[in-house]
N, C-alpha and C positions, 0 to 999 in steps of 0.2 A: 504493500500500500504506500503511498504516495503524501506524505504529510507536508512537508517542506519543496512548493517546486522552483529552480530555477529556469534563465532564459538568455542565451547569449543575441544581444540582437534587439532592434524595436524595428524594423522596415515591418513590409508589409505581411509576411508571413507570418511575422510577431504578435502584430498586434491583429491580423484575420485568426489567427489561433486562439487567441484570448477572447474574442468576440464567438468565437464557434463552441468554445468549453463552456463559457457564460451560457447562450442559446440552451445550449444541453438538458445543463441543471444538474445534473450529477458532482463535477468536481466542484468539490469546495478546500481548500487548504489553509491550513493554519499558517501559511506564509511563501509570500512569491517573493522572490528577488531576481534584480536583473543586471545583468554586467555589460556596460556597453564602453566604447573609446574612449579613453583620457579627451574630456572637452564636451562630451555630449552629452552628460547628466539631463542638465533641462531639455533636451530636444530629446531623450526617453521619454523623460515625466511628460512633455509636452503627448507624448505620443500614447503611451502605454497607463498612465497615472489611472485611470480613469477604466479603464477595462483592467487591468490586476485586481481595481478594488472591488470588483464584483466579483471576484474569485477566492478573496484573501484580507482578512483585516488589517495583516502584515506586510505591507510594500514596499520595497527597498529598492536602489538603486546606486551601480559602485560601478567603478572605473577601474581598480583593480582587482586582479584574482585572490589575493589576500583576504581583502574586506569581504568579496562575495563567499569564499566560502568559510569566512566564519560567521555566516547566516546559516551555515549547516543543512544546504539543498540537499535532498534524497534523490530527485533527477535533476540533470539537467538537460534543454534543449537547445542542440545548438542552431540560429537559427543568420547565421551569417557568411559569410566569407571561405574561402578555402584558406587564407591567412590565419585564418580562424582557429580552424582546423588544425595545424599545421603549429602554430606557434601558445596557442591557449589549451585547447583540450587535454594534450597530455597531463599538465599538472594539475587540472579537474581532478584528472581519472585516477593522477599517483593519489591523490586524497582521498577515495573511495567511493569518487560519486559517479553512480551508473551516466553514461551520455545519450542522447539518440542523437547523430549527426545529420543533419539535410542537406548539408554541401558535400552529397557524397561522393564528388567528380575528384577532389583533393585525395581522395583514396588513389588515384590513378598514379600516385607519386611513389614508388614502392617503398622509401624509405619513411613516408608518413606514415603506412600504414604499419611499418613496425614498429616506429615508435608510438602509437597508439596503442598497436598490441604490449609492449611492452609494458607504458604505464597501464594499463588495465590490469594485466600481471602481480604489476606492482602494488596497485590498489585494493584487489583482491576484489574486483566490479569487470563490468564490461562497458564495452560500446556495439548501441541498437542502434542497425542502418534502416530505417522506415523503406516502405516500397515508394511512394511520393506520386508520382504521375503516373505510374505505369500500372500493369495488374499484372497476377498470375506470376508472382516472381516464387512460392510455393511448390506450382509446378514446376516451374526451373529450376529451382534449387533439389529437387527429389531426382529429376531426372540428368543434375549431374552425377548422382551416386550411380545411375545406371551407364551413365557414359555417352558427352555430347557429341554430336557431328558435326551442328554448325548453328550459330545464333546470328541471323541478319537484323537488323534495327533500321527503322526510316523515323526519321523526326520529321515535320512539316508543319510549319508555321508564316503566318501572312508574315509580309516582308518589314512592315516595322517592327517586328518581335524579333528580330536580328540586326539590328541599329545599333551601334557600339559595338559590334562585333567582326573580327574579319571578314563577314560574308560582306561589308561595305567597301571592302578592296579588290570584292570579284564581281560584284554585279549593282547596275545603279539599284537600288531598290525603290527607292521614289517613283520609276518608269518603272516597273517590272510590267510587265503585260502576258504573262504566264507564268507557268512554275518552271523552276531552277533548280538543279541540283549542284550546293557550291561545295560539298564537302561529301567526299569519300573515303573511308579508310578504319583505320583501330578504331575502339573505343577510347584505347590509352592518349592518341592526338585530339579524339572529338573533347576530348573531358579537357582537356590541356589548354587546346586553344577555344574552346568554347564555355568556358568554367559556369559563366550564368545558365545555359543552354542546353548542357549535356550531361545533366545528373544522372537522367533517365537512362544510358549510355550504359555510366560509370556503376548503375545496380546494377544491369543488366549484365554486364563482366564478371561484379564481384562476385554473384548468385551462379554462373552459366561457366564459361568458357576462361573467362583470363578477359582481360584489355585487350591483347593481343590479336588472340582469336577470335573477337567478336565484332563483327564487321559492322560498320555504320554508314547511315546518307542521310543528309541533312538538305534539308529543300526552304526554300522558299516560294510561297503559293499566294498570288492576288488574289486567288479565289478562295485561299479557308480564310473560315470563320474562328477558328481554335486554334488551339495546337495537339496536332494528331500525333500519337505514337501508333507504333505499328511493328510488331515483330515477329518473326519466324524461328520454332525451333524444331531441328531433327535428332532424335536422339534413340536408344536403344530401348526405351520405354514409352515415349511416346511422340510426338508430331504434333505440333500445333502450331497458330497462326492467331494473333492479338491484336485487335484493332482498337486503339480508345480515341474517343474524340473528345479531350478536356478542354473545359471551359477556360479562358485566358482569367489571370487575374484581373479588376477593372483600374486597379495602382500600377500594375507588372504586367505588360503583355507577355513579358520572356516566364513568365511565371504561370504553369497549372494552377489555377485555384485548388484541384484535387489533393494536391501538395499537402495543401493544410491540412484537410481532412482525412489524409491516412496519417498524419504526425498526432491531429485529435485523437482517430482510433487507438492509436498507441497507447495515448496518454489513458483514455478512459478503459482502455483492456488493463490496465495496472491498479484502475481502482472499483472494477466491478467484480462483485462475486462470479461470475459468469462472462466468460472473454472467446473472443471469433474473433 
């Protein structure tokens, strides 16, 4: 159970989290706190103030990892950056506080991910990789134990939902007048060079095949509406094909709203007598 939660992060997944647990009605905690950049105390509280306290009597707000965990989180969510990841989580996790990651492209880096493993180790906790955009990563993960053949991945997203991203050094997006395919290759480059964009990717590796071996294309479409995943897998147990058509965030086009709500599920499968 879940008495103490924390939160790395106040953008928009942050605080659609906090708005979606509230909705609920189920969590209630005796204390949220949240860790965000040296400088940005009040543009949290600005952000988050006000959705924690529907959740928690206890609302807190800290700039460094010290102060946050001697609030004494039982989870934490991380809901930022691969910097994040990479530079903050570990010494969460030497402390003993379970993480669930959503930047989980920063895994593609193989030396993050042992050092993760390792303070986990250390801490005597883990860290939970949510599914986020995608579905059916259960089946994928059951039918590595039987032995893959191959995981194709196609992401597609209208073309402002790839704006600050390389895909603006290969094709105008402003003019697109059809769909484009600007990215072919590993998961391990899609997560690399696409870090806001290619979470979806970077599950689909860690659960499936490798980075390596898990082939990805990445499009831009003047005609969706969302952003589609879509993946193929051949395997020794079974064969299947995934289509999801997620709703774009209305703050983050690069962002699934569905994001949130499998990171919600998480959180509420740890504080219901009864969890799916």
């Amino acid at each position: 159970m879940i008495a103490r939660l924390g939160i790395i992060g106040f953008g928009n997944i942050a605080s659609t989290l906090f708005d979606v647990l509230a909705r609920d009605g189920r969590a209630r905690f005796e204390a949220v706190s949240v860790l965000c950049p040296p400088g940005m105390v009040d543009a949290a509280k600005t952000a988050l103030a006000d959705r924690a306290a529907a959740l928690a009597d206890e609302v807190s707000f800290h700039e460094s990892v010290d102060a946050y965990l001697a609030t004494s989180p039982d989870l934490t969510i991380e809901c930022a950056v691969h910097q994040v990841v990479r530079e903050t989580v570990p010494e969460i996790l030497k402390a003993g506080c379970e993480t669930i990651i959503v930047s989980i492209g920063a895994l593609a880096d193989d030396a993050t991910t042992a050092a993760l493993q390792d303070a986990a180790a250390a801490g005597r906790t883990r860290v939970a990789l949510v599914s986020g955009a995608i579905g059916g990563i259960d089946a994928l993960a059951a039918a590595r134990l039987a032995g893959i053949e191959e995981v194709i991945y196609t992401g597609r997203k209208p073309p402002h939902a790839w704006t600050g991203t390389p895909a603006e050094e290969i094709l105008d997006l402003a003019s697109l007048a059809e769909e484009a395919v600007f990215f072919s290759g590993t998961a391990r480059a899609a997560a690399t060079q696409y870090p806001k964009n290619a979470n979806v990717a970077a599950t689909l590796a860690l659960a499936g095949v490798g980075f390596d071996r898990t082939r990805v294309r990445l499009i831009a479409d003047p005609a969706a509406t969302g952003n589609t995943h879509e993946y193929e897998v051949r395997s020794a147990s079974v064969n299947y094909t995934i289509r999801l058509e997620g709703k774009a965030s209305p703050d983050n086009p690069k962002t699934s709203v569905s994001t949130v709500y499998s990171v919600a599920r998480e959180v509420l499968n740890r504080i219901a007598p009864l969890s799916i």
